[in-house]
N, C-alpha and C positions, 0 to 999 in steps of 0.2 A: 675146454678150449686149449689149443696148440700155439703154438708158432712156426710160420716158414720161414724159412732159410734168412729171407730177408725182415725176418721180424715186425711182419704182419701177422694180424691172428686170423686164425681160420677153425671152422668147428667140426673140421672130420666130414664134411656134406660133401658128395661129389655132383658134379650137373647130372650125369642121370639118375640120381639119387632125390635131385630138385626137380628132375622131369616125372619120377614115378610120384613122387606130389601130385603136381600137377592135371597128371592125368586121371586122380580122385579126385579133385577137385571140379574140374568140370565136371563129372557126372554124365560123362555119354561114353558110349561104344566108342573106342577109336579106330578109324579107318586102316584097313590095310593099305591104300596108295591114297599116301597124304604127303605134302609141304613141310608138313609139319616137323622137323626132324636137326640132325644139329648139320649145321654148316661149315664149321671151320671150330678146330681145335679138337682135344681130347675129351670125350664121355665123362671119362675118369679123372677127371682135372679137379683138385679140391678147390673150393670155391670161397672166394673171400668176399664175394660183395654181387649181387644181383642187378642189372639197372633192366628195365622194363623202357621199350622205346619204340613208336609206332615204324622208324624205319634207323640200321644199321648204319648210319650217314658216318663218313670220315669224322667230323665233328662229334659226332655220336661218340664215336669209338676213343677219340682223346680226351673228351671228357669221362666214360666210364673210367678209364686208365687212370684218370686223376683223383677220380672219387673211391678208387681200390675195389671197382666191380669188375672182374674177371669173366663175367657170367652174362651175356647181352641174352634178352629177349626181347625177338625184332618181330614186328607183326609181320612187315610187309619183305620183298628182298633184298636179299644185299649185295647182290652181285650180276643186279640193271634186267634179270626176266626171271618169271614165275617162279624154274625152276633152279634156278640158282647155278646152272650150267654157267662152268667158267670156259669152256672150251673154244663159245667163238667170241672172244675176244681176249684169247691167249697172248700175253706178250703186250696186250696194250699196257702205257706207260698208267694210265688210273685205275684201272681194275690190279697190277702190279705193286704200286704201291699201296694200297688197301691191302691187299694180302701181303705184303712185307710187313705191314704195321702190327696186325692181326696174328702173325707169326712172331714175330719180336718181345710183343708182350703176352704170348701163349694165353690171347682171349679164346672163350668158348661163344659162338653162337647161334643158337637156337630159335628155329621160329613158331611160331603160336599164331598162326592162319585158321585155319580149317576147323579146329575143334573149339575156338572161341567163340566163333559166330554160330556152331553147333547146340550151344550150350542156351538154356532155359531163364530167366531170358538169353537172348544174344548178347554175350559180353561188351562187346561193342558198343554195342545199341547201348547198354544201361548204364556204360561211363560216360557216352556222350548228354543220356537226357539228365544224368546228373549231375556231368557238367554246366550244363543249363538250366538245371534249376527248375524243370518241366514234370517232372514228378507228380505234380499237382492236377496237372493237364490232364495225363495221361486216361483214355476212354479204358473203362472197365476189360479187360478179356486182350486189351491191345498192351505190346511192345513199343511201339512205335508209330500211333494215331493220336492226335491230341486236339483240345477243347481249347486255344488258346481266346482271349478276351481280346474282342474285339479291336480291329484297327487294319490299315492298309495295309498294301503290299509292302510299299516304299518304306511306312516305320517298322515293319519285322525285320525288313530287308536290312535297315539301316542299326537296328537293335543288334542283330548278326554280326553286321559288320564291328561294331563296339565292341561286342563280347568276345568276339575274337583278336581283335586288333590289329587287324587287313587293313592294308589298302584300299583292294577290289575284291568285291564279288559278281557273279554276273546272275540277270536273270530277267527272264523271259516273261510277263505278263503286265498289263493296267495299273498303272503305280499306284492308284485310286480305289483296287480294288479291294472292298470289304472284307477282311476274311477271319475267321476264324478256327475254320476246319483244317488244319496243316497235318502231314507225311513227315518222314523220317527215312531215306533211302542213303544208307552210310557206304563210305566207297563209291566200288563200282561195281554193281553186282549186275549189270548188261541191261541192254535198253527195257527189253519184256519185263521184269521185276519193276522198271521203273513206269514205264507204260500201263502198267497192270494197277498198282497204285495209284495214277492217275485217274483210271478208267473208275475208279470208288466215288459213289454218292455221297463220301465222309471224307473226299481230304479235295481239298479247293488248291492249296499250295504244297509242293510237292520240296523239303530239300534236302537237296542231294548231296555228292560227294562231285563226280563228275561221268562225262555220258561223251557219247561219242555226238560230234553234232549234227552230223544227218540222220542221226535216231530217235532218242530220246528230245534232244533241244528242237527239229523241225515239227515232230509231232505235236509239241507245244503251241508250236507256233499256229500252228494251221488251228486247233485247238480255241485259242486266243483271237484268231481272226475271223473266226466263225460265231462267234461273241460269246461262246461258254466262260463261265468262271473257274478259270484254271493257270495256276503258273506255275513258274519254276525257279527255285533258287537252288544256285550252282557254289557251293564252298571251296569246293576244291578237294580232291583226295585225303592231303595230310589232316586238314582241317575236321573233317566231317568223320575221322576215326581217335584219331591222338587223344581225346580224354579217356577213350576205352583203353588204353595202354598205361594210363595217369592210372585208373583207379584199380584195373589190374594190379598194380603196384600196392595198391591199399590191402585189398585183398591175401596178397603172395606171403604180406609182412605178419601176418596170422597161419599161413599155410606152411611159410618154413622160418618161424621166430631164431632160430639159431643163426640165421643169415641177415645181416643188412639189404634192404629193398630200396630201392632208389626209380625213381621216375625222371628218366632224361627226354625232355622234350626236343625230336627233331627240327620242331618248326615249318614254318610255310617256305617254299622256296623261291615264290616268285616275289615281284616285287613290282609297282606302278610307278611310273614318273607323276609329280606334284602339279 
């Protein structure tokens, strides 16, 4: 172990030194045109501290800075689309000051999109059903199908909403209805993945991350009003990924022991009136 200039210690790791980790770690082919790639800062940057975070939020980034992680890894992006194109909204005063911050304290950030949800199980998937404790459930040969013990719509619904510690969640079916058969659809991976799911003789309640609503939620609907046993529970985006980024975290801290691993949670960003 060293020390930098300012007398923190650092272990000689540079980030793509933690990225060629990582990319043994998953265990898959990686894409030639992928997300996945660093965003802001130097390759070569030594690294003093790791925070794993499902998205690069302002708050994000002043707390890594606080906790002496140099190193973000964001699932989602950080700079408002896909591809992390700063071009059109050059000169705006928030996309501006994020990259002044980002610049000032020479963060590295990298994203971990495309090859997480690649990987055996999907990364994703296995931090959220372990977030939840679902492990038990899970139907033999499935990822993300489960056997939950009986009860309605409205107490999953409302178990959810506990276990998270939301406000609101939304969702579309018979608050009465019996279920026990439930989905797992993390994100938003487009209405056909989640329609298709639906469309299973094995999942009754379908939840999700979020859907566009003339797709995935009216199909529901009509669904529900034709009286099949079917609903949908809507989380939300951050919600329905962010433990896959928690336990990423757990994992990473075995993957590159010389480094501090840190789990910063973005959090939900909306919020209900009482």
């Amino acid at each position: 172990m060293n020390k930098c200039e300012n007398n923190r210690p650092y272990y000689d790791l540079t980030a793509e030194d933690i990225v060629a980790r990582i990319y043994e770690y998953t265990g898959v082919e990686w894409l030639e045109e992928t997300v996945d790639q660093f965003k802001t800062g130097r390759s070569d940057e030594i690294i003093t501290g790791v925070a794993t975070t499902f998205l690069a939020t302002y708050d994000v980034l002043k707390r890594a800075v606080d906790q002496n992680c140099n190193f973000i890894i964001t699932h989602e992006p950080t700079f408002y689309n896909h591809y992390d194109y700063t071009e059109p909204l050059q000169g705006d005063p928030v996309q501006d000051m994020k990259i002044k911050f980002l610049e000032e304290h020479n963060l590295v950030v990298w994203r971990f999109h495309d090859h997480i949800h690649m990987m055996t199980p999907d990364g994703i998937v296995k931090g959220m059903v372990k977030g939840l404790g679902w492990e038990k459930y899970l139907v033999d040969g499935e990822e993300n199908i489960f056997v939950v013990p009986e009860m309605s719509l409205k107490q999953l619904a409302a178990s959810l909403k506990d276990h998270y510690s939301v406000s609101t969640i939304r969702i579309i079916g018979d608050p009465e209805l019996k279920c026990t058969q439930v989905g797992l659809s993390v994100g938003a991976p487009g209405s056909m993945s989640q329609i298709n799911m639906l469309q299973r003789d094995d999942v009754e309640v379908l939840i999700a991350g979020e859907s566009r609503e003339w797709e995935t939620v009216e199909y529901v609907r009509d669904a529900v009003d034709a009286g099949m046993r079917k609903a949908i529970i809507l989380l939300g985006h951050a919600i329905s990924e962010e433990d896959g980024m928690k336990y990423l975290a757990d994992d990473l801290k075995e993957v590159i022991p010389e480094v501090p691993v840190k789990f910063i949670q973005a959090g939900n960003p909306f919020w209900s009136p009482e």
